[in-house]
C-alpha positions as CSV (number, residue, x, y, z in Angstrom):
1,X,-153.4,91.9,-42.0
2,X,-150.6,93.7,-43.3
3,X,-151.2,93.5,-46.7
4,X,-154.8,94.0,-46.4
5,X,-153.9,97.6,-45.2
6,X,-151.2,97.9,-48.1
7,X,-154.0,97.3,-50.1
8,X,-156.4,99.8,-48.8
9,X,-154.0,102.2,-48.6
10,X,-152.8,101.5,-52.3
11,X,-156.4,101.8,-53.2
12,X,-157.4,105.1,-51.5
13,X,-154.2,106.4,-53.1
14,X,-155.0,105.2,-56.5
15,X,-158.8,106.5,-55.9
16,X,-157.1,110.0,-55.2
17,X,-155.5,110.8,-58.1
18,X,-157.2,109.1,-60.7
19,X,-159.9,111.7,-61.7
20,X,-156.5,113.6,-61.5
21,X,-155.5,111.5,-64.4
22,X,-159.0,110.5,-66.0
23,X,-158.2,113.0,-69.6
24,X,-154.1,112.1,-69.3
25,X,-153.7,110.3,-72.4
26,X,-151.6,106.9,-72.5
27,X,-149.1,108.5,-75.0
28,X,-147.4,110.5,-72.8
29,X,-146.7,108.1,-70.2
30,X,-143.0,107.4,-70.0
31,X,-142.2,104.4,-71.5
32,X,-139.9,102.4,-73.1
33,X,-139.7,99.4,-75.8
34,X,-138.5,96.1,-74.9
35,X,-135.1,95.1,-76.1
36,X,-133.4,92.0,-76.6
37,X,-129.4,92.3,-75.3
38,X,-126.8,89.6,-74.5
39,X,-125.8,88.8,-71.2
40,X,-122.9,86.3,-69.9
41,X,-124.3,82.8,-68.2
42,X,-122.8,82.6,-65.2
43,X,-121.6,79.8,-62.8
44,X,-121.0,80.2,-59.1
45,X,-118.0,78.4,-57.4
46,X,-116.9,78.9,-53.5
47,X,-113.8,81.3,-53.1
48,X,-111.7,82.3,-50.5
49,X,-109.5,85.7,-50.1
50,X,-105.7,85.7,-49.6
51,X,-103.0,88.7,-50.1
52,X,-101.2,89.3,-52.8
53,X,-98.3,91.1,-50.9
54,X,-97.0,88.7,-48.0
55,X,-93.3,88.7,-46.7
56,X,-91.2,88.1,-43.9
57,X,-88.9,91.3,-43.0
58,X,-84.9,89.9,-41.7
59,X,-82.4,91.7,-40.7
60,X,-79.7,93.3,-42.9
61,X,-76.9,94.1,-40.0
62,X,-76.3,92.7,-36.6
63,X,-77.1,94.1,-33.2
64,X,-79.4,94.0,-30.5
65,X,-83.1,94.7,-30.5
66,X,-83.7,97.4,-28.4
67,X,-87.5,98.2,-29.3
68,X,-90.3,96.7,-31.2
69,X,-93.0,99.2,-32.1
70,X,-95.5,96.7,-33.5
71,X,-96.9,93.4,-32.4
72,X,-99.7,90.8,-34.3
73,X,-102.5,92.1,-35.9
74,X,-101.6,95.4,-35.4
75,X,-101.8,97.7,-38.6
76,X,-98.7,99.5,-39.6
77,X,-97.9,102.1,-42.7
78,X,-95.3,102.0,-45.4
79,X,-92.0,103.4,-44.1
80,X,-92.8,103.6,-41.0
81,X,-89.9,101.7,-37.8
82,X,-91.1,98.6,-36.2
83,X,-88.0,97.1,-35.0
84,X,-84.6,99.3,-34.0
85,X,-81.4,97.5,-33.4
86,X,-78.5,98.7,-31.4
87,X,-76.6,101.5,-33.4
88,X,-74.1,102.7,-31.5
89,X,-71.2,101.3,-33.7
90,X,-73.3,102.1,-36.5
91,X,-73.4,106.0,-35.5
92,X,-70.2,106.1,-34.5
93,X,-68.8,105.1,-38.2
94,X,-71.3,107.4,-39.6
95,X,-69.9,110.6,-37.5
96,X,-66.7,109.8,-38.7
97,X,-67.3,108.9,-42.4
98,X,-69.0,112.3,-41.9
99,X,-66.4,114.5,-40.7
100,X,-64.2,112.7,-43.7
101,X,-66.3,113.9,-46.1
102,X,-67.0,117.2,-44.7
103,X,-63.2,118.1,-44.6
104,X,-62.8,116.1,-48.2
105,X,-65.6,118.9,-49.6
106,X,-63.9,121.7,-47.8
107,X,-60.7,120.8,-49.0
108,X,-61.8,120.7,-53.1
109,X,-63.3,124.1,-52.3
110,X,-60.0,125.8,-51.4
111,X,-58.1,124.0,-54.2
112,X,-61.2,124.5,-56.5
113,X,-60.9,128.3,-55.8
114,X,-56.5,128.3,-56.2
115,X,-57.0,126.2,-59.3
116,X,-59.1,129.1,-60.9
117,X,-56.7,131.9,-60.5
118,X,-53.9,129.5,-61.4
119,X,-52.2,128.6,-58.9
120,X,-51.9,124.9,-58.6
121,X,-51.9,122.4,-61.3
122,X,-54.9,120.3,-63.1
123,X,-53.7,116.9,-61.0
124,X,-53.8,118.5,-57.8
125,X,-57.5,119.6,-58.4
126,X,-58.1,115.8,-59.7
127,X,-56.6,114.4,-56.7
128,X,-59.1,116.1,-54.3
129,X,-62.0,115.6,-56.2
130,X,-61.0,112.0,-56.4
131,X,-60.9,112.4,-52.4
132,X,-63.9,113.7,-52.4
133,X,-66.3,111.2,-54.2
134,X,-64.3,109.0,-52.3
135,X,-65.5,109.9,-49.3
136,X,-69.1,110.7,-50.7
137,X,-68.8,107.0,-51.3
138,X,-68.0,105.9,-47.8
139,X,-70.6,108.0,-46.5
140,X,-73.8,106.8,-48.3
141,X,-72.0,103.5,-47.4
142,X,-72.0,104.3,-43.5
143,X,-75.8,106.2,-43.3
144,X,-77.0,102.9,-45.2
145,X,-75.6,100.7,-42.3
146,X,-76.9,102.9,-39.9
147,X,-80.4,103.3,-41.8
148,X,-80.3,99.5,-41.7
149,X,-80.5,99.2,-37.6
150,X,-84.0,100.3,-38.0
151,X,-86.3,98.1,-39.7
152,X,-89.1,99.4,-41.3
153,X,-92.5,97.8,-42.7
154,X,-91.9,97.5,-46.8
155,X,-95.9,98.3,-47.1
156,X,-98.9,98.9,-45.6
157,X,-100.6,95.9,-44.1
158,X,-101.2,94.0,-40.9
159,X,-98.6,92.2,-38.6
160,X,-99.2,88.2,-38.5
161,X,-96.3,86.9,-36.4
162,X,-93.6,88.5,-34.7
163,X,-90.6,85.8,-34.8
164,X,-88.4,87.8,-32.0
165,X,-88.1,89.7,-28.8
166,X,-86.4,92.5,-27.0
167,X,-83.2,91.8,-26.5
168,X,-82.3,88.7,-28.6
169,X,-79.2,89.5,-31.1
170,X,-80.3,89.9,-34.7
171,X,-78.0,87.9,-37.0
172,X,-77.5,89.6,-40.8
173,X,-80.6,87.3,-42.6
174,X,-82.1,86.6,-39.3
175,X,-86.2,86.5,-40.0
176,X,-88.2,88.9,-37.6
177,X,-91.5,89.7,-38.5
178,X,-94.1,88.4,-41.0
179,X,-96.7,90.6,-42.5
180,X,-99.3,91.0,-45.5
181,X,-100.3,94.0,-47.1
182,X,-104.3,94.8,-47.2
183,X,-104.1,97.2,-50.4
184,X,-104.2,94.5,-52.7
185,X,-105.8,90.9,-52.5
186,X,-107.0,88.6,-54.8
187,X,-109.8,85.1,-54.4
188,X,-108.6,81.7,-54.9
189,X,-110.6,79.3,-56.6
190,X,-110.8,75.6,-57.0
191,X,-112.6,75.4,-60.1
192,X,-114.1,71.8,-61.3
193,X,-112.8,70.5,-64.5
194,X,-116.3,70.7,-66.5
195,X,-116.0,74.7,-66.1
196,X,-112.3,75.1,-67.2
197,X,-113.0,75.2,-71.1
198,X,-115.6,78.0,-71.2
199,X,-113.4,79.7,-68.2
200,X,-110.1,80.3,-70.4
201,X,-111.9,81.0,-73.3
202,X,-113.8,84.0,-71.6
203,X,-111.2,84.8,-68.9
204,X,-114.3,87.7,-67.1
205,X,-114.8,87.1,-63.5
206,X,-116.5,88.7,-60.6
207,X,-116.1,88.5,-56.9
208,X,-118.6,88.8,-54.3
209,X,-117.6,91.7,-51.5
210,X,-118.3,93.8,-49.2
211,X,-119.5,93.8,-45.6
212,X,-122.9,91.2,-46.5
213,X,-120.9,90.6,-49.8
214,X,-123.7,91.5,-51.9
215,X,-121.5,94.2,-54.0
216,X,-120.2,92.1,-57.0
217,X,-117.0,93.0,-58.1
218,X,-115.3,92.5,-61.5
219,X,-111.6,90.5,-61.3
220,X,-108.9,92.4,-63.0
221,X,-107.5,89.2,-64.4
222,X,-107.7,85.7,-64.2
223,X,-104.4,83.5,-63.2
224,X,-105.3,80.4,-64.3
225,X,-102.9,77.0,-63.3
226,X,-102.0,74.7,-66.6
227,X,-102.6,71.3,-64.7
228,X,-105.3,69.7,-62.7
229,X,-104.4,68.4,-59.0
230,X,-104.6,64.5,-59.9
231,X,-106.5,64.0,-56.6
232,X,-109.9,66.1,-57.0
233,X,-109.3,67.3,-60.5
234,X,-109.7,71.2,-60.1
235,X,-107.4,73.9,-61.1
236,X,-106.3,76.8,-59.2
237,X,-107.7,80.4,-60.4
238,X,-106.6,83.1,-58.6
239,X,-108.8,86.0,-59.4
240,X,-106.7,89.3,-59.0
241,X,-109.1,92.7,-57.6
242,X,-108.4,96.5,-57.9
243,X,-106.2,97.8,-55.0
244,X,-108.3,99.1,-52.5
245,X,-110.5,98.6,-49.5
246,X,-113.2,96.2,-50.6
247,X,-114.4,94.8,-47.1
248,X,-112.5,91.4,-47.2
249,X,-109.7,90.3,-45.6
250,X,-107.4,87.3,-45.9
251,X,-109.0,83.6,-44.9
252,X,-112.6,85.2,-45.5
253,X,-114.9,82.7,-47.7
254,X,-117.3,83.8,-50.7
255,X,-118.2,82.9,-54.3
256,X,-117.0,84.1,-57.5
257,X,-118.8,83.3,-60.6
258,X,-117.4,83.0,-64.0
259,X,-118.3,83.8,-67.1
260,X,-119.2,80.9,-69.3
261,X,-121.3,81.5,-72.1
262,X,-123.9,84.1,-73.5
263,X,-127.6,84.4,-73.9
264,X,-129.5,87.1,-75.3
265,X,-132.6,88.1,-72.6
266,X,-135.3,90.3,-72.7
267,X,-134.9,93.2,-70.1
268,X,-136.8,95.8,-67.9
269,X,-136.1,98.5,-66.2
270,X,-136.4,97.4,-62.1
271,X,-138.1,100.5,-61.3
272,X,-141.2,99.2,-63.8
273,X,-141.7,96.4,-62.1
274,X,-144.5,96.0,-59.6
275,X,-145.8,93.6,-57.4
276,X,-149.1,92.9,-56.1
277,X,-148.6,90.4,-53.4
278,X,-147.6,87.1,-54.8
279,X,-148.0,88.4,-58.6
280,X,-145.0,90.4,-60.2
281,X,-145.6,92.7,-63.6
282,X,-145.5,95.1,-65.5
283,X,-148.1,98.1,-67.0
284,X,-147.5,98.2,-70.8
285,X,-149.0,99.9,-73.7
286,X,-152.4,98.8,-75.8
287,X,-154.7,99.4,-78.7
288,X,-156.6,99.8,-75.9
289,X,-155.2,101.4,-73.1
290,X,-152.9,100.0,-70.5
291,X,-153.2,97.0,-68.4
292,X,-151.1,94.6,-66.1
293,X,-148.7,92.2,-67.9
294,X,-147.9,89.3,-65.2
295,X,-143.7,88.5,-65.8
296,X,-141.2,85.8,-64.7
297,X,-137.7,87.4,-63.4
298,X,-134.5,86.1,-63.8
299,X,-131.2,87.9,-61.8
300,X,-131.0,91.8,-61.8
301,X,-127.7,93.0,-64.0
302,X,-125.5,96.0,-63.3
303,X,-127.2,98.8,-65.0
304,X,-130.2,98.3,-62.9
305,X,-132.2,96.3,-65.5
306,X,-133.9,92.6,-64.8
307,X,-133.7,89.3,-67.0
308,X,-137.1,88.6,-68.1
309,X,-137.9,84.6,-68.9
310,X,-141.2,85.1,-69.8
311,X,-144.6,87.2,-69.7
312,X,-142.9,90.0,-72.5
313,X,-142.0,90.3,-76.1
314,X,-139.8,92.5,-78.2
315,X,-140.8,95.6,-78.4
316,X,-143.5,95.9,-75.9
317,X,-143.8,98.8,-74.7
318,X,-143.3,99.2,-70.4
319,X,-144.5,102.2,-68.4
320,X,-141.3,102.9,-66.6
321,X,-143.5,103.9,-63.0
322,X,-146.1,101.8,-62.3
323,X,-148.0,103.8,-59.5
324,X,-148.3,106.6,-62.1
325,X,-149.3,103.9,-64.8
326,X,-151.9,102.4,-62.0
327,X,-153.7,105.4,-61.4
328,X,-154.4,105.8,-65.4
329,X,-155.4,102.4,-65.7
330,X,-158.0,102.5,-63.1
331,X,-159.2,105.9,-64.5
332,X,-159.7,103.9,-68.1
333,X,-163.6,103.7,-69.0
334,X,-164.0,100.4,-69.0
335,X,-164.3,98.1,-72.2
C-alpha cells in the first residue's frame, strides 16, 4: 500500500513539472562521466578496545590516609587530589626549611648590599650565597615531600579499583589506586595467519566507532606482533586511534578491517542513484535522450561515491539528480 502511494505521489510530481521541462534540453543537465579509480579490498576481523594509558598510582611517602576524593568508575582530571595523606610532619619541615631560607635570602641581601660599597670581602659574599642555594635546596626538597602527601591522578581517565581505605597507613611504594586514561585508546586484534602478509605489507587500517559504530575510523598505526601464538595461529595487532572522544570505551567489541589489496572500480556519485522499488539505477546520457540504466552496488567509500559491479561503463555519462533527470525523461517525445 505504501509504495503504491509513493508511486502516485512520485507520478503526480513528475506529471507537474514536466511540461515545465518539455524544451529543457539534455545538455544542460548536470552530469558527470564515469571514472575508473582504485580502491583498497578490504577484510573484516572482530576487535575489541582497550587503553593505551593504564597505571596503578603508590605512594611516594608514608602517612595516614585521611581522605579519598574518588572512588571506581568515577571520572577524574589531570592534576587534580584523590588521595591526601597525613602531613603534619611534612608541614612542619616545610615551615622550617622555609624560615631557613627566608633568613638565608635576607641575609645575602645585607652582605650583597656591604659587599657593593666595599665593605666586606669577596668570600664573605661567597659564603652566604653558598648558604643560600643551600637552603633553596632544602626547600624545594621539603615542599616536594609535602606535595607528595597528596596524590594526584597522572591523567585524565576513569577510576577502576581503589586498593585502600581511610585510615590504613600508606607505606613509601604502597599501590592505591588503579586507573586508565579515556583520551587515547587503541583496538586489539587477533588476526588469522592467511591475512598477515597483505596486512604488513599495506599497514592502513580502519576502526568501526561511534555510538551504532557505523563511523569508520582510520588507525594511526598498526603495532603488529613478530610471532604467531602456537595454539590458534593469530597475531596480535593493536590498531592505535587519534586521541579523542570517539564513543568507545575499554572492553567494547567491534570490527576493524584491513587493507589487503587494490581493485580499480567504477564509481557514482550516491546522490545519482535512484531506486524504484526493488530496481536500483541510474539516468544517463543518449544519442537519444536519457533513460534509466539498472546498476549493481558494491560498499559506499568516504567521499560519498558507490562501487559499481556492473550495469555502467567508462565514461558514461550520469545525471547527478535523478528527480530532475525523471521529469525530462518523461517529457521526451517518445521514439
Amino acid at each position: 500500500m505504501f509504495s503504491t502511494l509513493r508511486f502516485m505521489f512520485l507520478g503526480g510530481l513528475l506529471g507537474a513539472i514536466a511540461p515545465l521541462l518539455a524544451t529543457e534540453p539534455t545538455s544542460k543537465l548536470a552530469t558527470v562521466k564515469i571514472p575508473t579509480i582504485t580502491i583498497p579490498q578490504l577484510r573484516t576481523v572482530e576487535a575489541s578496545f582497550e587503553a593505551v594509558q593504564q597505571a596503578t598510582v603508590s605512594a611516594q611517602v608514608s602517612g595516614r590516609i585521611t581522605e579519598i576524593a574518588v572512588d571506581v568508575d568515577d571520572f577524574v582530571q589531570k592534576g587534580s587530589v584523590i588521595i591526601k595523606l597525613r602531613d603534619k610532619e611534612q608541614q612542619a619541615a616545610y615551615n622550617a626549611a622555609k624560615a631557613r631560607f627566608d633568613e638565608a635570602q635576607a641575609e645575602y641581601s645585607r652582605i650583597s648590599d656591604v659587599f657593593k660599597r666595599g665593605l666586606v670581602a669577596k668570600a664573605v659574599l661567597d659564603s652566604a650565597d653558598a648558604k643560600l642555594k643551600s637552603s633553596q635546596a632544602a626547600l624545594d626538597q621539603a615542599n616536594e615531600t609535602l606535595e607528595n602527601t597528596r596524590i594526584r591522578a597522572p591523567y585524565s581517565g576513569i577510576v577502576v579499583k581503589r586498593l585502600v581505605q581511610v585510615g590504613e597507613m600508606a607505606q613509601v611504594g604502597m599501590p592505591l589506586i588503579s586507573g586508565l586514561s579515556l583520551e587515547k585508546l587503541r583496538a586489539v586484534v587477533e588476526l588469522p595467519q592467511s591475512l598477515i602478509y597483505d596486512v604488513r605489507k599495506y599497514k592502513r587500517a580502519w576502526v568501526m566507532t561511534g555510538k551504532d559504530q557505523q563511523t569508520k575510523l582510520a588507525a594511526t598505526s598498526l603495532t603488529i606482533s613478530s610471532s604467531a601464538d602456537p595454539q590458534s595461529h593469530t597475531f596480535t595487532i593493536k590498531l592505535n586511534l587519534p586521541a579523542g572522544d570517539h564513543g568507545v570505551y575499554p572492553g567494547m567489541s567491534s570490527r576493524a578491517l584491513f587493507m589487503v589489496g587494490e581493485e580499480s572500480q567504477l564509481v557514482v556519485p550516491r546522490g545519482a542513484v535512484a531506486h524504484r522499488g526493488e530496481v536500483t539505477g541510474v539516468y544517463i546520457t543518449s544519442p537519444t535522450g536519457l533513460q534509466f540504466q539498472q546498476v549493481r552496488l558494491g560498499r559506499t567509500l568516504d567521499d560519498d561515491t558507490i562501487a559499481v559491479q556492473a550495469g555502467l561503463s567508462v565514461g558514461d555519462e550520469v545525471v547527478l539528480d535523478p528527480v530532475i533527470a525523471a521529469a525530462v525523461a518523461v517529457s521526451q517525445p517518445k521514439k
